[in-house]
C-alpha atoms as a printed R data frame, in Angstrom:
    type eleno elety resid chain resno       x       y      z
1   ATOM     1    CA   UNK     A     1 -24.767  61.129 28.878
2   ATOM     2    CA   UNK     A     2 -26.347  62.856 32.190
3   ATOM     3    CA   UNK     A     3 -27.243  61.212 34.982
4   ATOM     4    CA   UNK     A     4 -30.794  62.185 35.741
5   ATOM     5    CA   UNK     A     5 -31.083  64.534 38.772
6   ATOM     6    CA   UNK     A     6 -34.962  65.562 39.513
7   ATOM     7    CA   UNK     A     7 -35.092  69.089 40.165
8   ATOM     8    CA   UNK     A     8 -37.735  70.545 37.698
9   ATOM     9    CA   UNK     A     9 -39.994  70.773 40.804
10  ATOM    10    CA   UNK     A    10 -38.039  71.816 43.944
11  ATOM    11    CA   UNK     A    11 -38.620  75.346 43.566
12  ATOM    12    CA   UNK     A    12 -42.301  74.939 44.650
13  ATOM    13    CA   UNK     A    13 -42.795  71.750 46.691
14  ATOM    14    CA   UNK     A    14 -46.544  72.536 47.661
15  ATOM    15    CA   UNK     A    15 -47.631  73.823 44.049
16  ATOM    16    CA   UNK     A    16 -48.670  76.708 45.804
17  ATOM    17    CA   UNK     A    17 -47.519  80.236 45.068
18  ATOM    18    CA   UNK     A    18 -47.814  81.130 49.074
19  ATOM    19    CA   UNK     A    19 -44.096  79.215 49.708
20  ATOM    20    CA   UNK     A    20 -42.029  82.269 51.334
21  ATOM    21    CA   UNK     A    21 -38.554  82.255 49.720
22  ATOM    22    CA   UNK     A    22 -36.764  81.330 52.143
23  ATOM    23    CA   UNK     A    23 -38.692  78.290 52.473
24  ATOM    24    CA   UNK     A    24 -38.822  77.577 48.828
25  ATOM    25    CA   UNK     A    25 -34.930  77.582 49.427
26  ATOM    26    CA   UNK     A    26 -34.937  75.523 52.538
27  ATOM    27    CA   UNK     A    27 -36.691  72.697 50.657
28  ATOM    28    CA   UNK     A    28 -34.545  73.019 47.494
29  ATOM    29    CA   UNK     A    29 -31.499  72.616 49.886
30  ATOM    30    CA   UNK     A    30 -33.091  69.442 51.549
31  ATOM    31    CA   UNK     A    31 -33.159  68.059 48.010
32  ATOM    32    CA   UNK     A    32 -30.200  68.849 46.814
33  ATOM    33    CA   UNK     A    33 -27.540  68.462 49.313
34  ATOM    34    CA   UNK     A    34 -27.540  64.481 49.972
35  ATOM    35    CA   UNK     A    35 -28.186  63.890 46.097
36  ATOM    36    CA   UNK     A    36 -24.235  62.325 45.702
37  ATOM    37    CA   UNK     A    37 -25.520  61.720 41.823
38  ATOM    38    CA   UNK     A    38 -25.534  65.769 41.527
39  ATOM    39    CA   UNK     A    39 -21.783  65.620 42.072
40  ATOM    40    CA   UNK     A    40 -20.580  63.092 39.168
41  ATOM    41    CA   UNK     A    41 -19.153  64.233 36.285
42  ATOM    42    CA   UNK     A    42 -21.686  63.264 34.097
43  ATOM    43    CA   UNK     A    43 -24.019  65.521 35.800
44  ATOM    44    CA   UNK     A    44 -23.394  68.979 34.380
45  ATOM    45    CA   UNK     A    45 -26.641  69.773 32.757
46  ATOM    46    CA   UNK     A    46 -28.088  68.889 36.098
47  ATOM    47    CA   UNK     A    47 -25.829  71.226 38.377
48  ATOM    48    CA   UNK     A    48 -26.136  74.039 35.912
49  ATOM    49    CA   UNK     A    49 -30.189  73.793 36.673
50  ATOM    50    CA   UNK     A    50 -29.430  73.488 39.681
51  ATOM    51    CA   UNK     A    51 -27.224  76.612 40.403
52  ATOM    52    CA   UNK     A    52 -29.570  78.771 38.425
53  ATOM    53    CA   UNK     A    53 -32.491  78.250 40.799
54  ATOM    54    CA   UNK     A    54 -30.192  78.614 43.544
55  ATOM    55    CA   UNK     A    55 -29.371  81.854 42.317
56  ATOM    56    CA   UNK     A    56 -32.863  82.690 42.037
57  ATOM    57    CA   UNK     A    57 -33.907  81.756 45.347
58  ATOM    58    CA   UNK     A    58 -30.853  82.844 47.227
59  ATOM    59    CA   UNK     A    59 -31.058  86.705 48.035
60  ATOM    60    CA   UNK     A    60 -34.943  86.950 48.898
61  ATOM    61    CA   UNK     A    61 -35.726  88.542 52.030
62  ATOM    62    CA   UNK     A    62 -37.317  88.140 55.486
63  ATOM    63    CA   UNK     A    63 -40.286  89.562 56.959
64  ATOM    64    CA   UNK     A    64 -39.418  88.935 60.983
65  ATOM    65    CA   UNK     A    65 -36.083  89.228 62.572
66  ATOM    66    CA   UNK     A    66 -36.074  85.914 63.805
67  ATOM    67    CA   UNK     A    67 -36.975  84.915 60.230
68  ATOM    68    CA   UNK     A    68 -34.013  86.718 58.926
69  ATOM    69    CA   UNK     A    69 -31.552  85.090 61.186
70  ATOM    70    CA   UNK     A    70 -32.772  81.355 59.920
71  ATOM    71    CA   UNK     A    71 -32.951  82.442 56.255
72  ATOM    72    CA   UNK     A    72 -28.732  84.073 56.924
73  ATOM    73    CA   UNK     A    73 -28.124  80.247 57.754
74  ATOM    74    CA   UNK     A    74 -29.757  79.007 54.677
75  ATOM    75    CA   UNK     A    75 -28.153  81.514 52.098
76  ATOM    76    CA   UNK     A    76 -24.505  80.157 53.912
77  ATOM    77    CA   UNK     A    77 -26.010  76.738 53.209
78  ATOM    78    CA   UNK     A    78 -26.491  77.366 49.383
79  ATOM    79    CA   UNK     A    79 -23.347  79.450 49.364
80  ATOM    80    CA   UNK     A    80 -21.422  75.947 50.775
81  ATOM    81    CA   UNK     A    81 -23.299  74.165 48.059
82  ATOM    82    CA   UNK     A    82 -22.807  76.764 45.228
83  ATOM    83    CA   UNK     A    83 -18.751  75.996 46.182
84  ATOM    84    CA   UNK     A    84 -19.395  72.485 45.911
85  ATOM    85    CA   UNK     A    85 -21.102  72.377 42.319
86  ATOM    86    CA   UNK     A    86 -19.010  75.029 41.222
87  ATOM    87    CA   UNK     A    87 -16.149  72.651 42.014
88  ATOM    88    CA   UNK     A    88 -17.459  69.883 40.092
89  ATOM    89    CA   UNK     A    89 -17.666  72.191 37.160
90  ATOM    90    CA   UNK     A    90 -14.034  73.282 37.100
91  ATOM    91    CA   UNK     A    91 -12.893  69.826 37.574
92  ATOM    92    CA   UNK     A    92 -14.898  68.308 34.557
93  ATOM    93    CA   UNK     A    93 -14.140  71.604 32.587
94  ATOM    94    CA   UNK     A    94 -10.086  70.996 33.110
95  ATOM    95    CA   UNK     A    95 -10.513  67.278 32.042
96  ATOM    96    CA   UNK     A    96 -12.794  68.750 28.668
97  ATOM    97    CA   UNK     A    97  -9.652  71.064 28.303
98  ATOM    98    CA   UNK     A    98  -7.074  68.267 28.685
99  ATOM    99    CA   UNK     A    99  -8.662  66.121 25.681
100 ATOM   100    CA   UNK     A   100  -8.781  69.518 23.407
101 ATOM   101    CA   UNK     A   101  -5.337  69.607 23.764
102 ATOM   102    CA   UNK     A   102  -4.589  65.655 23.287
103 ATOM   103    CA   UNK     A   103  -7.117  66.552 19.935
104 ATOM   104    CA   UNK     A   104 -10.086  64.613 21.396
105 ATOM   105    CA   UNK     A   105 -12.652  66.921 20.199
106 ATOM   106    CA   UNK     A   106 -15.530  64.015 19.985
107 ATOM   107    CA   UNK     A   107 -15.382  64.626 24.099
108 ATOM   108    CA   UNK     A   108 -16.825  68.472 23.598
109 ATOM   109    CA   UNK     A   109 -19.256  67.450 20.672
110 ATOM   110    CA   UNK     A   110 -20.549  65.336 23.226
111 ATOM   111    CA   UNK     A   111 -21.285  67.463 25.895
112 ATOM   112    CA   UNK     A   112 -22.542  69.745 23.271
113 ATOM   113    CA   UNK     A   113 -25.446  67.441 22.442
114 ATOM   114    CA   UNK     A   114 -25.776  66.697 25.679
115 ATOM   115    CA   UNK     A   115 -26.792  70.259 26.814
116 ATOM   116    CA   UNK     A   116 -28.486  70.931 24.035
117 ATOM   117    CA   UNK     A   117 -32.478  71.790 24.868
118 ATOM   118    CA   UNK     A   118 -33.211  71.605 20.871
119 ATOM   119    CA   UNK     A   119 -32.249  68.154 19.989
120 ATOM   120    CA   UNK     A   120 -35.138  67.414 18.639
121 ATOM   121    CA   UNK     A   121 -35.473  70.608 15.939
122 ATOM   122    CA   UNK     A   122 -33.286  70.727 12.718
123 ATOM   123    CA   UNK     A   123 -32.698  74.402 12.669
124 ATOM   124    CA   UNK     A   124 -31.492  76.220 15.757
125 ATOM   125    CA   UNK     A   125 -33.826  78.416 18.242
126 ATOM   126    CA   UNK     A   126 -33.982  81.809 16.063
127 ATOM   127    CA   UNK     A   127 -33.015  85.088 17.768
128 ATOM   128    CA   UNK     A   128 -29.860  86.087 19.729
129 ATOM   129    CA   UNK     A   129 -30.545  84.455 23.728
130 ATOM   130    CA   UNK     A   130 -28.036  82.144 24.821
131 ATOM   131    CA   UNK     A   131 -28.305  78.661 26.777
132 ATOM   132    CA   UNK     A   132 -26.293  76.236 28.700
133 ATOM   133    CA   UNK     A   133 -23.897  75.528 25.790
134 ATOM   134    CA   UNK     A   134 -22.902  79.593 25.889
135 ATOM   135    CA   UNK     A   135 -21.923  79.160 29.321
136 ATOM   136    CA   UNK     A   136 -20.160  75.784 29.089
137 ATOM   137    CA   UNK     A   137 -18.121  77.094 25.873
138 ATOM   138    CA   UNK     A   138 -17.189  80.201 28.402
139 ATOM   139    CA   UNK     A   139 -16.090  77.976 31.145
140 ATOM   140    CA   UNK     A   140 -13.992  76.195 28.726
141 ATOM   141    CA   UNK     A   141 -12.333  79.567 27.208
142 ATOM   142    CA   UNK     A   142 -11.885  80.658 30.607
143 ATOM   143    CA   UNK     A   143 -11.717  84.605 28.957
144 ATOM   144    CA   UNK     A   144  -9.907  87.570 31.751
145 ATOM   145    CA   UNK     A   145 -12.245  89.986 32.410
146 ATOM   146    CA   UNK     A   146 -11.056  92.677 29.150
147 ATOM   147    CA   UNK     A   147 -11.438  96.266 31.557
148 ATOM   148    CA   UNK     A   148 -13.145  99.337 29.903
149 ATOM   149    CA   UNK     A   149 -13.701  99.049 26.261
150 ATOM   150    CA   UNK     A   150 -16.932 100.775 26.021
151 ATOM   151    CA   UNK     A   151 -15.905 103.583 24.004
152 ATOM   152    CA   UNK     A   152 -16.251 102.521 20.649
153 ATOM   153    CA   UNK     A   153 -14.524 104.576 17.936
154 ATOM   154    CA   UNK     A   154 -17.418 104.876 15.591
155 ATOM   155    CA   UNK     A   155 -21.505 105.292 16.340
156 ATOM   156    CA   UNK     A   156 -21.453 102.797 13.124
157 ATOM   157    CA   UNK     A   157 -19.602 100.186 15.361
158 ATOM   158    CA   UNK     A   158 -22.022  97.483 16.914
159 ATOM   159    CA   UNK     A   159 -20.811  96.841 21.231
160 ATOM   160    CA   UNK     A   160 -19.269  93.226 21.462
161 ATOM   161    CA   UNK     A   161 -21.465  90.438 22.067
162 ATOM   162    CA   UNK     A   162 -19.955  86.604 21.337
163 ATOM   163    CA   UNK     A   163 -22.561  84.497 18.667
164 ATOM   164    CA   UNK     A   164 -24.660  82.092 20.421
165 ATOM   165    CA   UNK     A   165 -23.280  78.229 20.795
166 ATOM   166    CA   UNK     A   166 -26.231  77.244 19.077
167 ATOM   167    CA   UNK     A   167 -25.494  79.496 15.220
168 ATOM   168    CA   UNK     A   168 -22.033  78.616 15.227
169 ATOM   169    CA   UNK     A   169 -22.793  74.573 16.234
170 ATOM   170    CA   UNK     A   170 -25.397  75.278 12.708
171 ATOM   171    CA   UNK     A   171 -22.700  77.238 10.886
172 ATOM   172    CA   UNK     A   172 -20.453  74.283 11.101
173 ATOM   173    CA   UNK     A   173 -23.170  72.140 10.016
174 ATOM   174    CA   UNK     A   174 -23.906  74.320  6.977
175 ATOM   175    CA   UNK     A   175 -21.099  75.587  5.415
176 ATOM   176    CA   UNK     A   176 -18.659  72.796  3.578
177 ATOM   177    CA   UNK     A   177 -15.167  73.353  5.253
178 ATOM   178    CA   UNK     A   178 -11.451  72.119  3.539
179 ATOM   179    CA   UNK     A   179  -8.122  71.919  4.266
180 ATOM   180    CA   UNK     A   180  -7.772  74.593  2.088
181 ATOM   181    CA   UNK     A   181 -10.185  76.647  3.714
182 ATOM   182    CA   UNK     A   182  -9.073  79.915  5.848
183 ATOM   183    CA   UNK     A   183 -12.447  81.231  8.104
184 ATOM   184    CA   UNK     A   184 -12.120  85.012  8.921
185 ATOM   185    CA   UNK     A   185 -14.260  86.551 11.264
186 ATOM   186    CA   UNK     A   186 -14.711  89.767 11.016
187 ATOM   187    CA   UNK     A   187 -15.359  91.958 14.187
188 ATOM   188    CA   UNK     A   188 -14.393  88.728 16.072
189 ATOM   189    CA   UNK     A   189 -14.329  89.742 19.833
190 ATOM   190    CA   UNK     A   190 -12.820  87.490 22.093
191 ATOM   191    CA   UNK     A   191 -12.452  85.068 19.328
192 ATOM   192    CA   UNK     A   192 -15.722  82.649 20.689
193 ATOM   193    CA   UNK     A   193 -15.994  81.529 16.318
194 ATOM   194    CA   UNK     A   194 -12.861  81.276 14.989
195 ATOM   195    CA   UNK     A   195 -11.871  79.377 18.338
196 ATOM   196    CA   UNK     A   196 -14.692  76.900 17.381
197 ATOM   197    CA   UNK     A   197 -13.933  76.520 13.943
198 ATOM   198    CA   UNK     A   198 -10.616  75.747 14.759
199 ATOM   199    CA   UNK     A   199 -11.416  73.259 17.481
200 ATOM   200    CA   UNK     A   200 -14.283  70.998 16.223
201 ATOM   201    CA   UNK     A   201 -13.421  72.002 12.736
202 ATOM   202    CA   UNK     A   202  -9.869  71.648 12.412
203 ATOM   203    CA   UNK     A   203 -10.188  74.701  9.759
204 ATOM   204    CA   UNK     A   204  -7.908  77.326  9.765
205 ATOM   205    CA   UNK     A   205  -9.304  80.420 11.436
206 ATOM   206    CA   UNK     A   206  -8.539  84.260 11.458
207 ATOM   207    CA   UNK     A   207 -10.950  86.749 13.991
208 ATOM   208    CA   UNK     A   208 -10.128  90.452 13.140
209 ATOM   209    CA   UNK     A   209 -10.823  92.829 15.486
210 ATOM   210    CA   UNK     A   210 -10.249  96.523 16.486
211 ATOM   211    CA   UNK     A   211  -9.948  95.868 20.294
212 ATOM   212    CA   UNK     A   212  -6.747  95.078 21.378
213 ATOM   213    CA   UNK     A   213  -7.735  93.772 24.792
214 ATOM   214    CA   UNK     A   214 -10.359  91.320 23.038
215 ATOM   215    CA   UNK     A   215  -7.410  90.175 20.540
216 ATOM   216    CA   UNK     A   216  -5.351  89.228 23.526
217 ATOM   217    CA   UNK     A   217  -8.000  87.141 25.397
218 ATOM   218    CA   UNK     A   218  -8.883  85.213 21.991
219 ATOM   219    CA   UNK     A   219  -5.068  84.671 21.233
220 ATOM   220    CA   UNK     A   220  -4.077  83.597 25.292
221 ATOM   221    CA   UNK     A   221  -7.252  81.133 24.770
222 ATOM   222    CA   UNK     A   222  -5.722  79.624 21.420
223 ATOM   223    CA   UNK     A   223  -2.552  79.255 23.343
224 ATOM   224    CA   UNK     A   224  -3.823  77.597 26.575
225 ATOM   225    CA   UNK     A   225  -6.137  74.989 24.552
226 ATOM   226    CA   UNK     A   226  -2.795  74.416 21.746
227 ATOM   227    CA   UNK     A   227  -5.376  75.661 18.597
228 ATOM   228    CA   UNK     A   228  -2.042  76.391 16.356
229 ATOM   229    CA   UNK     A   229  -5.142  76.722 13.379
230 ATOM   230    CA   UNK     A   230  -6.813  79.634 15.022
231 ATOM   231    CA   UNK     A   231  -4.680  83.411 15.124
232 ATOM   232    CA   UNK     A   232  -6.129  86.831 15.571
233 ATOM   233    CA   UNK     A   233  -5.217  90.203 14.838
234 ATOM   234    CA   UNK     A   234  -5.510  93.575 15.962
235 ATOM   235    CA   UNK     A   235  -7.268  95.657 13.346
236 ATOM   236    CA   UNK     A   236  -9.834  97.459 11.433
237 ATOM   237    CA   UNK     A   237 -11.801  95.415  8.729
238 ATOM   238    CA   UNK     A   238 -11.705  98.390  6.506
239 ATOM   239    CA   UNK     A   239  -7.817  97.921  6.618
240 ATOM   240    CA   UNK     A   240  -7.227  94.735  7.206
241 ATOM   241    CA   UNK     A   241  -5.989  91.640  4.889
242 ATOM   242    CA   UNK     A   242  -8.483  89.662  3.255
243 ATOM   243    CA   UNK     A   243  -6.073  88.140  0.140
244 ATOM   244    CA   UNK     A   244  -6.275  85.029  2.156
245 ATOM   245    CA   UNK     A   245  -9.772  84.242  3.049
246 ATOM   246    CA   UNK     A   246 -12.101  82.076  1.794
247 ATOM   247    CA   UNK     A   247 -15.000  82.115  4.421
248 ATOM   248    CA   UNK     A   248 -15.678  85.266  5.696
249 ATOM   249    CA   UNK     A   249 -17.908  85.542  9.086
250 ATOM   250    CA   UNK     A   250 -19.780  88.921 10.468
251 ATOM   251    CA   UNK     A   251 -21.781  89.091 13.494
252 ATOM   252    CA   UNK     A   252 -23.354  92.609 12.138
253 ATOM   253    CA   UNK     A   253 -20.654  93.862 14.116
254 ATOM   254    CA   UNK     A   254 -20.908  97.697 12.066
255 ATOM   255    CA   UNK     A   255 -23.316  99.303  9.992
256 ATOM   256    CA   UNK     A   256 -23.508 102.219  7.488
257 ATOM   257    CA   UNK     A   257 -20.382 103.539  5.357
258 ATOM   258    CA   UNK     A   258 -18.064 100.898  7.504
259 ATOM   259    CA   UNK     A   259 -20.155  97.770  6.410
260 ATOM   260    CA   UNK     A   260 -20.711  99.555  3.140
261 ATOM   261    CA   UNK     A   261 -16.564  99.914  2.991
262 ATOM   262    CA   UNK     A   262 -16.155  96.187  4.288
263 ATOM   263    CA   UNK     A   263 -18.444  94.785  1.760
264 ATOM   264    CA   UNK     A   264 -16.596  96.508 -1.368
265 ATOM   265    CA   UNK     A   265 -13.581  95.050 -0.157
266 ATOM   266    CA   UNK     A   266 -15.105  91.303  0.103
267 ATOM   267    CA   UNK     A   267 -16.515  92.231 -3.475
268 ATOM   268    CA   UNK     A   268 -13.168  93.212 -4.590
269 ATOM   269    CA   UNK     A   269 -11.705  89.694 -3.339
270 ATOM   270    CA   UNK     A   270 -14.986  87.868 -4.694
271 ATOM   271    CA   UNK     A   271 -13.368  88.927 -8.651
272 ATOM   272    CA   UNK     A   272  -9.857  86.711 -7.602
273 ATOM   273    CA   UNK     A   273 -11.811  83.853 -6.256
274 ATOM   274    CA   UNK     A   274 -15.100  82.481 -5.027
275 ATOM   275    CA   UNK     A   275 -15.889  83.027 -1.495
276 ATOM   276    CA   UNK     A   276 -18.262  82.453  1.045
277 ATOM   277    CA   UNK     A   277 -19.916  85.207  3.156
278 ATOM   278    CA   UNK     A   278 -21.859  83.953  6.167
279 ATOM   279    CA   UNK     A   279 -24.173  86.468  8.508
280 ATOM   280    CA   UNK     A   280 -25.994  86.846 11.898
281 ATOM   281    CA   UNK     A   281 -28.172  89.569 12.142
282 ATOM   282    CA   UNK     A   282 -29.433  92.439 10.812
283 ATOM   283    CA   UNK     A   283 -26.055  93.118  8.418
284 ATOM   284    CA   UNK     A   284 -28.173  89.774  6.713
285 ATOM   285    CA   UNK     A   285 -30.566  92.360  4.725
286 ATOM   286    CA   UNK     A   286 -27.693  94.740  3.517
287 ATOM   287    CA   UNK     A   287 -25.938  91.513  2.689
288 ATOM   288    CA   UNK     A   288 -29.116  90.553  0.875
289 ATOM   289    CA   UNK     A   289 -29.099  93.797 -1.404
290 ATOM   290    CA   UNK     A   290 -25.271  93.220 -2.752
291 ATOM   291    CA   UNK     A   291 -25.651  91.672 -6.240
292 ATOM   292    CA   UNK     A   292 -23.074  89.865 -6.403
293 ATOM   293    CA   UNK     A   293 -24.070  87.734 -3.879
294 ATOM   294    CA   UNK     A   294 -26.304  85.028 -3.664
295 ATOM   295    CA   UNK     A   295 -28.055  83.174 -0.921
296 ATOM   296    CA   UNK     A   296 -27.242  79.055 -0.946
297 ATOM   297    CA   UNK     A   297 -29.741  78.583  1.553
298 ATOM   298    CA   UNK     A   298 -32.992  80.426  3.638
299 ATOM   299    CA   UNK     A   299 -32.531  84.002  4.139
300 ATOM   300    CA   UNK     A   300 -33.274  84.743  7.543
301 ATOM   301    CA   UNK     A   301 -31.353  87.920  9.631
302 ATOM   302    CA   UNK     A   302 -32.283  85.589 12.878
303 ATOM   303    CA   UNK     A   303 -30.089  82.807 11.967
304 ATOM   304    CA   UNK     A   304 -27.151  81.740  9.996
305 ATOM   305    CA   UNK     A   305 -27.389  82.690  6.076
306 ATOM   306    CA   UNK     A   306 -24.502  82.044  3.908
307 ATOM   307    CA   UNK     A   307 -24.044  83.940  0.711
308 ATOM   308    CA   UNK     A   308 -21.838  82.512 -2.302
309 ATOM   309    CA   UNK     A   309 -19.958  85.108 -4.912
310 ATOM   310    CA   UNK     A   310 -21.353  84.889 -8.022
């Protein structure tokens, strides 16, 4: 889909590691700047590269005053062209938005595969780093900065951090979805999962979670992209209502007596009806040791596992 923008060698023009950085930044300027290809909308993957080595250019310092005073006109330079490709972004990101809402969700799978740097590899990258997809999926939730919820009520509760684009792109792929289907995630966050589900799924989605100002980004989200499928709630999973759920989601988001609780509870649903219990990360091996689940695929705490009641 991208138009191809060469910049896998402007941070180094010479090959030589004795470039200052302002020059390096100088020359990656010279390159980018006229390049009117760099500004189409096709062109994300391209002016994501591009803004990262910006970033990591931008910021280096000067050994001679009258060094410093060219390298201040530079940084404005990449500031101007930061503006610019951020621009670009927003714009394509509001017309990605617009075709959620009008149900076009083929336009998003497609920019998926387009950033993806694994196309060629069945199984996702293992491990818990994040790529370009992460950050398009943000730009697309457009999530309010939450304030101060650091203080977490238990030491057994795991901080907040969303699942990489890439496990929940292989969840999707793994796990057989229906109409009849409700996905709960619990320990959801800002809602990054069930928001997916809902979207490129069309399955109805539920993200439970204990932080109020989390639930409120994930539900203003559902509302802006008109995902009627995908509600959250305020609440503990030891509490909470599972007599609905089918597929049940955890991001090892708590550990000792609360995912010992939560997992007696699924157990105690599992003897009404079958269900599915899918993991990322460690919470895989405790999931491992419950008997009366299963494993319907590899067993690995690095990427999604899904367990069946048995």
């Amino acid at each position: 889909m991208a138009s191809m923008v060469d910049v896998s060698t402007i941070l180094n023009p010479e090959g030589s590691s004795e470039v200052s950085p302002p020059e390096r930044l100088r020359f990656l300027l010279q390159r980018l700047e006229g390049n009117s290809l760099l500004f189409q909308q096709n062109s994300l993957s391209e002016r994501l590269l591009a803004m990262d080595e910006i970033d990591a250019l931008a910021g280096g310092t000067a050994s001679t005053m009258s060094e410093a005073a060219a390298f201040a006109e530079i940084e404005r330079r990449a500031l101007t062209l930061q503006h610019r490709l951020e621009s670009a972004n927003a714009e394509l990101y509001q017309f990605i938005r617009t075709e959620i809402i009008g149900g076009h969700m083929q336009t998003i799978l497609r920019w998926l595969d387009d950033l993806n740097p694994e196309a060629q590899n069945a199984l996702p990258r293992p491990g818990l780093g994040f790529d370009a997809r992460d950050d398009f999926m943000a730009s697309l939730f457009q999530h309010s900065d939450p304030g101060d919820v650091s203080s977490l009520g238990s030491r057994e509760m795991i901080a907040y951090q969303p699942t990489p684009v890439r496990h929940v792109l292989h969840l999707l792929k793994t796990v057989t979805l229906s109409d009849d289907d409700l996905f709960v995630d619990l320990g959801s966050g800002m809602g990054h999962v069930p928001l997916m589900m809902s979207m490129l799924a069309g399955v109805r989605s539920l993200g439970i979670e204990i932080e109020p100002a989390y639930v409120a980004n994930a539900e203003r989200c559902a509302r802006t992209l008109q995902l009627e499928n995908a509600s959250f709630v305020a609440a503990d999973a030891r509490d909470a209502d599972f007599s609905v759920g089918t597929i049940f989601y955890l991001y090892s988001p708590f550990t000792g007596s609360i995912l010992k609780q939560v997992l007696r509870r699924l157990r105690e649903q599992s003897l009404k009806r079958p269900i599915k219990v899918c993991s990322l990360g460690p919470c895989t091996c405790d999931l491992a040791k419950e008997r009366w689940l299963k494993t319907s695929g590899p067993l690995d705490p690095n990427r999604i596992t899904v367990f069946e009641s048995q």
